[in-house]
N, C-alpha and C positions, 0 to 999 in steps of 0.2 A: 559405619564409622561415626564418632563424635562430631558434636559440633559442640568444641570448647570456649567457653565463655575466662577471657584472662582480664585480670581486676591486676592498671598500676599505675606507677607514677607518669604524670603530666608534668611535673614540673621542669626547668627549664637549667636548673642549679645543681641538679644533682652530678658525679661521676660518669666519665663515661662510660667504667664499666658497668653500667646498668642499663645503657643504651645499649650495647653490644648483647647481655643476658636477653634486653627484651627481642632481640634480631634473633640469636640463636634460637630462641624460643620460638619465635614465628618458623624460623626454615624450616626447627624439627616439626612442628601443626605440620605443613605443609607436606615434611617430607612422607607424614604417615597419612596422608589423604585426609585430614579431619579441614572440617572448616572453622572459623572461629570468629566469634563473636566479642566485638570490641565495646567501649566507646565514644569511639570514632572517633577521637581524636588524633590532629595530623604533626603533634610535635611530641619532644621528649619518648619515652618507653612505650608509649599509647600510637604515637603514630610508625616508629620499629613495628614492634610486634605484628602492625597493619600491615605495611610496607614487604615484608617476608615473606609473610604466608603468600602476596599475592604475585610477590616475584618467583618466589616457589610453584606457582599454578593455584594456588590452594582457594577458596574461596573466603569474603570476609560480609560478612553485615554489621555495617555501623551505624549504633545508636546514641542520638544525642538532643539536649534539649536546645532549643530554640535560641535561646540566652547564648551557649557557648556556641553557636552557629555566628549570631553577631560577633565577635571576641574574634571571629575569621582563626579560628584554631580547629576546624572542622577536617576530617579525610573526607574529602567529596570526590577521592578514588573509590570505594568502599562499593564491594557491588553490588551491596545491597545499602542505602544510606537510609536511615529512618531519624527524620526531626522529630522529636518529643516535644508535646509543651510542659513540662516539666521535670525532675528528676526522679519523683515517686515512678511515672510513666515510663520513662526512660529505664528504669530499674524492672519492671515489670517486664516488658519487652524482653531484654535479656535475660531473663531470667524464662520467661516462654520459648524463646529462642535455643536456650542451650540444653546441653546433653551434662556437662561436667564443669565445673569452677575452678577457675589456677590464679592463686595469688600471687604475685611477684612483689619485690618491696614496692611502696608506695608511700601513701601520706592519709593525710585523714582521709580522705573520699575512697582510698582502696580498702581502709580499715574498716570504714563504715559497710563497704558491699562486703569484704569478708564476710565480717561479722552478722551479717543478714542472711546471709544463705547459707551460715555455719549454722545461727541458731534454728532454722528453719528446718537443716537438717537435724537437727538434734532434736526435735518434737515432730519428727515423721512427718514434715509437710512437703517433702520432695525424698525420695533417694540417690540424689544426684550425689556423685561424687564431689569433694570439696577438698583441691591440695593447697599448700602452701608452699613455693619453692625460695626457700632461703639460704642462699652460699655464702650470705657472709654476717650472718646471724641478726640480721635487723627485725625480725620478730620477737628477740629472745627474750627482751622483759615482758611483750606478750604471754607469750610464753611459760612465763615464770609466773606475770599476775594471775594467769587462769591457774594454775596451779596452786596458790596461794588461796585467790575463791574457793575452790573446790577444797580445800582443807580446812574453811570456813563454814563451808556448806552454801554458800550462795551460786553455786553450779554446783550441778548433781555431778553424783558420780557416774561415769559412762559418757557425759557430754564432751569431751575433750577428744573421743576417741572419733567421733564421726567426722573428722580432721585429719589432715595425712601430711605432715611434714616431711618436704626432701630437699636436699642440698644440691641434687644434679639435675639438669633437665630433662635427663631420659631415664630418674628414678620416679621424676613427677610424672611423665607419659606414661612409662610403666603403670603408675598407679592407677592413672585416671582409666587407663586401660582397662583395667584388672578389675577395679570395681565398678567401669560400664557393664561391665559384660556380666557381669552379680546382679547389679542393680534392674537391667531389662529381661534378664532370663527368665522371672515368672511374667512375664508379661508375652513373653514368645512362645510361653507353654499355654497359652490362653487363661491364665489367673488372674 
């Protein structure tokens, strides 16, 4: 099974149906046995997401830097809890840590990890799966920029595709599913 790495918002302002997406999100991790990699943060969509998986049974490792530990914003339920000294660090970690990437909306800091393990996937530096689950279109000028790039020529063509957009949470599972199972099969055939 996965260990899903979900990239989202912390903030404290948003809707609360984005709180509730990041809960659903954690029960279904939990429900399908994967564990998930946060983080670690214990407010906003970061610490749902946390909170789910673990009420679900499911397991979580939370990663965070040093800095947002003071800030007392930390999940130090997390049963794996790892302090970074930094967020280069902190990024690395979860990124060794995970099996698959699921965006939920966020804000800069979830656009930023996106966008890092999107482009990474797109220059064959991992095959890890990389979804983005948007129900109510807040990636869409994303979206449309990359779109726009790539008719420019400053993203190739074929970059956009190593990306999986879904609107439900169990068409993101599905996905992440679907191309675990693509992504390690030469590796289980001994390649």
């Amino acid at each position: 099974m996965p260990t899903v790495c979900v990239f989202c918002a912390s903030s404290l302002t948003i809707d609360q149906r984005y709180l509730d997406l990041a809960r659903r999100v954690g029960e279904a991790i939990a429900a399908r046995g994967w564990d998930l990699v946060s983080g670690a943060g214990s407010i906003s969509m970061m610490g749902e997401v946390g909170r789910a998986v673990r009420a679900g049974g499911g397991h979580t490792i939370g990663v965070i830097p040093d800095a947002l530990v003071a800030l007392e914003v930390a999940d130090h339920d997390s049963d794996e809890f790892i302090v970074t000294r930094d967020m280069r660090q902190r990024k690395g970690i979860m990124d060794e840590r995970s099996d698959a990437f699921l965006a939920l909306p966020g804000g800069i800091g979830t656009l930023e990890e996106l966008v890092e393990v999107w482009t990474a996937r797109s220059l064959n530096m991992h095959h890890k799966p990389v979804v983005v689950l948007d129900p109510w279109g807040d990636y869409a000028l994303l979206h449309e920029l990359l779109a726009h790039w790539e008719r420019r020529g400053f993203v190739r063509s074929g970059a956009t595709d190593h990306v999986h957009w879904a609107t439900d949470i169990e068409a993101a599972l599905d996905e992440i599913s679907r191309a675990w199972s693509v992504a390690r099969s030469p590796l289980e055939r001994g390649e």
